[in-house]
TIBA-404699 format. One record per residue (C-alpha): x, y, z; residue number from 1. Coordinates in Angstrom, 1 decimal. Example, Ala and Ser with C-alpha at 12.3 -4.5 7.8 and 13.67 -1.06 7.14 Angstrom:
% residues 2
      xx      yy      zz  resi
    12.3    -4.5     7.8     1
    13.7    -1.1     7.1     2
//
This chain:
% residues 248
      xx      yy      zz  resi
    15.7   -90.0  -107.9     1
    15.1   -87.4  -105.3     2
    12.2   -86.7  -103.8     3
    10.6   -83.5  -102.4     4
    10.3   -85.3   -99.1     5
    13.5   -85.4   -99.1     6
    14.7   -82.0   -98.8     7
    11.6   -81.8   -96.1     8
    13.3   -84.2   -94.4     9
    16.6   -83.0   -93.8    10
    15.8   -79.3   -93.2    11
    16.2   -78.6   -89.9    12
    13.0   -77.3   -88.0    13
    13.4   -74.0   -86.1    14
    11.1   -74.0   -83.5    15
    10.2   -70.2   -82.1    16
    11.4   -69.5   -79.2    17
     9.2   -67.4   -76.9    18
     9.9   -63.8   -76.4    19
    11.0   -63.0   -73.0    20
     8.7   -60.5   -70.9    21
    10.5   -56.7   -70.5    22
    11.1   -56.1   -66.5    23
    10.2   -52.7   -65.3    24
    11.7   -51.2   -63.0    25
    10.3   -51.2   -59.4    26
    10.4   -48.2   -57.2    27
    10.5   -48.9   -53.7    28
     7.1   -48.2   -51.8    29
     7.8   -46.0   -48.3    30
     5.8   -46.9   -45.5    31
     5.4   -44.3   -43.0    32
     6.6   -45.6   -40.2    33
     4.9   -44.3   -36.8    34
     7.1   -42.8   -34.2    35
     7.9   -44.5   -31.3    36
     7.2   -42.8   -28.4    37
     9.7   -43.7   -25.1    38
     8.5   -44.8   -22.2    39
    10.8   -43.3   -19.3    40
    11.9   -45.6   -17.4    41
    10.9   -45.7   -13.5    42
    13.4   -44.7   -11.0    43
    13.0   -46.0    -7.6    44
    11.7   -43.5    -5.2    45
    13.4   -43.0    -2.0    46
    11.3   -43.7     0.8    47
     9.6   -40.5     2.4    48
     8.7   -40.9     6.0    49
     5.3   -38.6     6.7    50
     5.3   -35.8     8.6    51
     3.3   -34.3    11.0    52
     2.1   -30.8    10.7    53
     3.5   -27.8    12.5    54
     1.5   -26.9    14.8    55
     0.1   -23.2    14.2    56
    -0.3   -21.1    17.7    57
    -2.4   -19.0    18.6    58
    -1.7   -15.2    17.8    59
    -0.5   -13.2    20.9    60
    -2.0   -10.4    22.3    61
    -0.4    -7.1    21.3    62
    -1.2    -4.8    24.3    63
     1.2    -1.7    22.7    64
    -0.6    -1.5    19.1    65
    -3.8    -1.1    21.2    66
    -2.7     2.0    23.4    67
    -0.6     3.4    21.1    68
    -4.2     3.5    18.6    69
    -6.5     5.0    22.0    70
    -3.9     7.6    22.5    71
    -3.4     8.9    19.0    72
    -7.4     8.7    18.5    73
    -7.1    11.3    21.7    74
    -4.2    13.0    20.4    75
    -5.6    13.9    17.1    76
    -9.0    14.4    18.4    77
    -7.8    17.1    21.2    78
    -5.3    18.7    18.2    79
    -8.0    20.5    16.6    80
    -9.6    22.1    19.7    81
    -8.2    25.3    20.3    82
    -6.1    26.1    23.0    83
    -6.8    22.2    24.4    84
    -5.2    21.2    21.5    85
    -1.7    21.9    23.1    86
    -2.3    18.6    25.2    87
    -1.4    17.1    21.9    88
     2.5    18.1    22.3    89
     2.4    15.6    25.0    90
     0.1    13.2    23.9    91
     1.1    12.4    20.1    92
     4.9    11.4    20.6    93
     3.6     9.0    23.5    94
     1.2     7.6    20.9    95
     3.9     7.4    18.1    96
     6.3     5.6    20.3    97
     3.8     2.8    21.6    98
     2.7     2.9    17.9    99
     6.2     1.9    16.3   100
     7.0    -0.8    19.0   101
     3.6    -2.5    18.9   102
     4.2    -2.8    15.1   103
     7.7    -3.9    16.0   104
     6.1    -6.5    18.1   105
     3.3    -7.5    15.7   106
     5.6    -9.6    13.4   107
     6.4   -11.6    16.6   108
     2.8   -11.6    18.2   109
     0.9   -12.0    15.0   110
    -1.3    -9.3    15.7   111
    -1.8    -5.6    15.7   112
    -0.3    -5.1    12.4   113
    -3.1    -2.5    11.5   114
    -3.9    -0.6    15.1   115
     0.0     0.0    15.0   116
    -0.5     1.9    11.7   117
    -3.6     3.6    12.8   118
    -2.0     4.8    16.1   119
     1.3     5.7    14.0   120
    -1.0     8.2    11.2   121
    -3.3     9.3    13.9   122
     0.1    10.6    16.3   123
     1.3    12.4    12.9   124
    -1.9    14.1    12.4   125
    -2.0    15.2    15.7   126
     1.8    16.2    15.7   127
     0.8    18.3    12.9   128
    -1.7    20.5    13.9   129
    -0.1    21.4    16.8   130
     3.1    22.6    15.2   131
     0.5    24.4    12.6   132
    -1.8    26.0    15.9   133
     2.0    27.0    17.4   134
     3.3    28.7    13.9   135
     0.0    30.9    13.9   136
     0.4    31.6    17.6   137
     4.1    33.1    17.1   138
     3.0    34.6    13.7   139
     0.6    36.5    16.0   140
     3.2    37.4    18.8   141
     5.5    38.9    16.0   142
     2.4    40.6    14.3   143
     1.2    42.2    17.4   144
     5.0    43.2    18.7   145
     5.1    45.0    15.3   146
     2.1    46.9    15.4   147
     2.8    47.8    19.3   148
     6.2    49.3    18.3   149
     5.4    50.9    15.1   150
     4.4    55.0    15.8   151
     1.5    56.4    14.0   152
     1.0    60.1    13.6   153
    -2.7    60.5    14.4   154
    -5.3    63.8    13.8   155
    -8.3    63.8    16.0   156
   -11.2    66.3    14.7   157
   -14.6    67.5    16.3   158
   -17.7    69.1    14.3   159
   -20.4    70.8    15.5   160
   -23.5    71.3    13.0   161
   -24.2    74.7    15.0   162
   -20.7    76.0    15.9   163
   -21.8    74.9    19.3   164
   -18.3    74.5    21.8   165
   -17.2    71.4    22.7   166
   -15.3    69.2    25.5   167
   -12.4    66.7    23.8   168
   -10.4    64.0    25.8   169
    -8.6    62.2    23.4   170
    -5.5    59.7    24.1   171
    -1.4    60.3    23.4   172
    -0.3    56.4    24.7   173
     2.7    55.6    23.5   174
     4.6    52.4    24.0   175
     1.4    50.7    25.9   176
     2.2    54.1    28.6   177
    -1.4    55.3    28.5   178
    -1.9    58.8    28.5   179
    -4.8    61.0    27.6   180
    -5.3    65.2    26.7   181
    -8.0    67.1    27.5   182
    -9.5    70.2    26.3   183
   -12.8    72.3    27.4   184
   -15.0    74.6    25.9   185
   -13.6    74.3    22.6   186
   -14.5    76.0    19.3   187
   -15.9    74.1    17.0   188
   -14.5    73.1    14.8   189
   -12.1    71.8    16.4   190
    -8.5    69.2    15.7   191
    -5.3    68.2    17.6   192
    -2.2    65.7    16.3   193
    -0.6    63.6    18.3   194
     1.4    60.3    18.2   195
     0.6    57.2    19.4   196
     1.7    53.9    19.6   197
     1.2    50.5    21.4   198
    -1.9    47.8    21.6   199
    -4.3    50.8    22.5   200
    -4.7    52.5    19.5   201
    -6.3    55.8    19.4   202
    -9.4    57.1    21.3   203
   -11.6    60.2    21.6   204
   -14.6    61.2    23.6   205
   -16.3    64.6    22.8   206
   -19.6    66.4    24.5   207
   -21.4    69.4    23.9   208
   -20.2    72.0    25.9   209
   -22.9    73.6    28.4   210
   -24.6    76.6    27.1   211
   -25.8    78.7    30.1   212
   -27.7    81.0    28.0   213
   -29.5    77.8    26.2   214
   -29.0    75.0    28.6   215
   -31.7    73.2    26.4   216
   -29.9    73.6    23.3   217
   -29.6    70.6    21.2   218
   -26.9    70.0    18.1   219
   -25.1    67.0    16.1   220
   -21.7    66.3    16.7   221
   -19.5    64.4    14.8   222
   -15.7    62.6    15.9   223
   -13.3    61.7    13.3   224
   -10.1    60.4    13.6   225
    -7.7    59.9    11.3   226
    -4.2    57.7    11.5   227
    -1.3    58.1     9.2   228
    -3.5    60.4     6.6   229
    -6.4    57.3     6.7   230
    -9.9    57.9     8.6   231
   -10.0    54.8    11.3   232
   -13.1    56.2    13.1   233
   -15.9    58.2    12.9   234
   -19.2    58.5    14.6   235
   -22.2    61.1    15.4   236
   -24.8    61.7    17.8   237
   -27.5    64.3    18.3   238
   -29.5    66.0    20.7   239
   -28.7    68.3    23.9   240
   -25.5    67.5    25.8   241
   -25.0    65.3    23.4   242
   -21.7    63.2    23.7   243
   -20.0    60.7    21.3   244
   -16.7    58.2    21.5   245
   -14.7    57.4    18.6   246
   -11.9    54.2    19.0   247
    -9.7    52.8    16.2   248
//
């Protein structure tokens, strides 16, 4: 007969086996890695001897930049005095050239630099104003040769305020030849034309005539003149033997 244990005893045991742990996957932790910084190498220096300093000189004397600067300070100086100023023709081109070879020399000398560019603006200054003084001079000449050649047609008159007769000398120069007219004891009023030219322009001198039957008489008398149709001159006087000039 069979028993229970039986059955117990030959039924295999299972024994559990243990459940096996789930691996998860691992993701790779970066480190941030510092850069490395290169260190250059030395390289052999060559050997360098020392060497001694040039030695500086002394800057030279510049004897040029100095005259050129005295005589373009006496160039430009004498330029605007008038008439003197023409010593300037002479003197400013002297200055200019010791001017411009002084500051020639100054790169060499080390020195004078700036009295060479003084001397060099004070000769052109000085240059100037005597070619301005000699362009007014000849404008002159030219004006004056004008007037001297041109011919004016020129009316002399003589008033009297009491009809009282008059003595006239009045000038007809023509090309610088002077020449003068006369006339006595004339009525007044009295006029004469003439031409004239030349530097001496027109003049006129007129007197009361001598009244023997009233030496003591007095009157105003008046000259005009007149030059291409336009009064020039004009004057009056009063009182016995009275006597008055008129001049253009």
């Amino acid at each position: 007969m069979e028993s229970p244990f039986d059955d117990a005893l030959t039924t295999p045991i299972r024994i559990p086996q243990a459940v096996a742990p789930v691996a998860r996957p691992q993701v790779p932790v970066q480190r941030a890695v510092a850069p490395q910084r290169q260190v250059p190498t030395p390289q052999p220096q060559a050997f360098v001897p020392p060497q001694r300093p040039a030695p500086v000189l002394p800057p030279q004397a510049n004897g040029l930049a100095t005259a050129g600067l005295v005589v373009g300070i006496i160039a430009a100086v004498l330029s605007f005095i008038p008439v003197v100023g023409t010593v300037s023709w002479v003197l400013a081109p002297i200055g200019l050239v010791l001017s411009l070879v002084g500051l020639l020399k100054s790169g060499k000398a080390r020195s004078g630099r700036g009295k060479s560019i003084a001397g060099i603006v004070l000769g052109v200054v000085a240059l100037f104003m005597c070619i301005l003084y000699t362009a007014v001079f000849v404008g002159s000449v030219n004006s004056v040769a004008q007037q001297s050649a041109a011919v004016h047609q020129v009316t002399y008159e003589v008033t009297t305020a009491k009809k009282t007769n008059v003595t006239v000398t009045y000038s007809q120069s023509q090309n610088d030849n002077l020449a003068m007219a006369s006339v006595a004891d004339a009525a007044s009023p009295w006029s004469a034309d003439a031409q004239v030219s030349g530097l001496m322009g027109p003049t006129m001198t007129a007197t009361l005539s001598p009244d023997l039957d009233n030496p003591g008489r007095s009157d105003t008398i008046t000259c005009t003149i007149r030059e291409d149709g336009v009064q020039v001159a004009q004057n009056t006087a009063k009182g016995p033997n009275a006597s008055v000039t008129c001049a253009k």
